[in-house]
C-alpha positions as CSV (number, residue, x, y, z in Angstrom):
1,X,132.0,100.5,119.9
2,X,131.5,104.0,118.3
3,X,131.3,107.6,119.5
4,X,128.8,109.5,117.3
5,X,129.1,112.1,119.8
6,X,129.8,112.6,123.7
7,X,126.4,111.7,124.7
8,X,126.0,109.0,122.4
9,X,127.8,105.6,122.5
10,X,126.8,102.9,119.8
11,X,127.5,99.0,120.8
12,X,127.4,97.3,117.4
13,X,126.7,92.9,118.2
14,X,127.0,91.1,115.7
15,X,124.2,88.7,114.9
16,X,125.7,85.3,113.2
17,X,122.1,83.1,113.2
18,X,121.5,79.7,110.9
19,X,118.0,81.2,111.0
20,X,118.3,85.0,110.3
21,X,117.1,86.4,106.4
22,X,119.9,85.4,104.1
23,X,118.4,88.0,101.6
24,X,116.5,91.3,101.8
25,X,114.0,91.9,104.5
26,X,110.5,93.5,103.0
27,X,108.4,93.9,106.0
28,X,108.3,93.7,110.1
29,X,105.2,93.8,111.9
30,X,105.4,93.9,116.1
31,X,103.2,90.9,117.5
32,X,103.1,91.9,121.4
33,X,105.8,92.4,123.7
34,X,108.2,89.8,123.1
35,X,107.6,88.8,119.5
36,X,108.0,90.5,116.1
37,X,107.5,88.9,112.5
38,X,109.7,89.8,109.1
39,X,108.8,88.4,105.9
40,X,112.1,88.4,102.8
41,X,112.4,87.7,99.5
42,X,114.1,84.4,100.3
43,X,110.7,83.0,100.6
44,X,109.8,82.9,104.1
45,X,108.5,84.3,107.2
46,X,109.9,84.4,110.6
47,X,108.6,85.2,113.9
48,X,111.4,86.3,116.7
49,X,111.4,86.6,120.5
50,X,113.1,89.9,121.5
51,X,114.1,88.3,124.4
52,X,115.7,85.7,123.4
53,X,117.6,87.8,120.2
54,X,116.9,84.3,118.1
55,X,114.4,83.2,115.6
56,X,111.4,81.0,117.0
57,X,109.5,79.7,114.3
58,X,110.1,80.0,110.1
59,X,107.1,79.7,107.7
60,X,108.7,78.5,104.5
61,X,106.6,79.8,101.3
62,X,106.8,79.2,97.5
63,X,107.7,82.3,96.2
64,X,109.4,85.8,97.7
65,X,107.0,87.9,99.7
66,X,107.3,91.4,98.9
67,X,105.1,93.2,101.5
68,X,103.0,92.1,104.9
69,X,100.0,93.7,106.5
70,X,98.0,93.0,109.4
71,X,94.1,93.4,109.5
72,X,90.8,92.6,110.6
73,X,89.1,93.5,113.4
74,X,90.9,92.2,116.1
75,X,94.2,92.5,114.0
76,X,94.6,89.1,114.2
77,X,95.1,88.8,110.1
78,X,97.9,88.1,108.3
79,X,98.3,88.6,104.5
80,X,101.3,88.4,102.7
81,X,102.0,89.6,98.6
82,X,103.5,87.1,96.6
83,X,104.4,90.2,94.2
């Protein structure tokens, strides 16, 4: 734990997951309430439940993906740059 001031208390946990990014993370887009997706240059995508603190799904892909963005009317689109 850290003190970064008297009104402020920081709990660090350390996150030791098979599934988490073993490179850097390019891009994090909030699904809905419990879920979240991230996209990394070590060619995948992941979707996590913030409940749960773990990984639910991976998308492997063939190359890195650089940046994500979520469109469309309904924003229900997902497209992913391949760089």
């Amino acid at each position: 734990m850290k003190n970064i001031s008297e009104n402020v208390l920081v709990m660090e946990k350390e996150h030791k997951n098979a599934s988490a990014h073993k490179d850097l993370v390019t891009g994090i887009w909030n699904l809905n309430d419990q879920e979240f997706l991230t996209c990394g240059v070590e060619q995948s995508l992941k979707i996590w439940d913030k409940s749960l603190q773990s990984c639910d799904y991976t998308v492997e892909t063939h190359k890195p993906l650089y940046t994500m963005a979520v469109t469309g009317e309904r924003g229900d689109i997902m497209i992913a740059s391949l760089g």
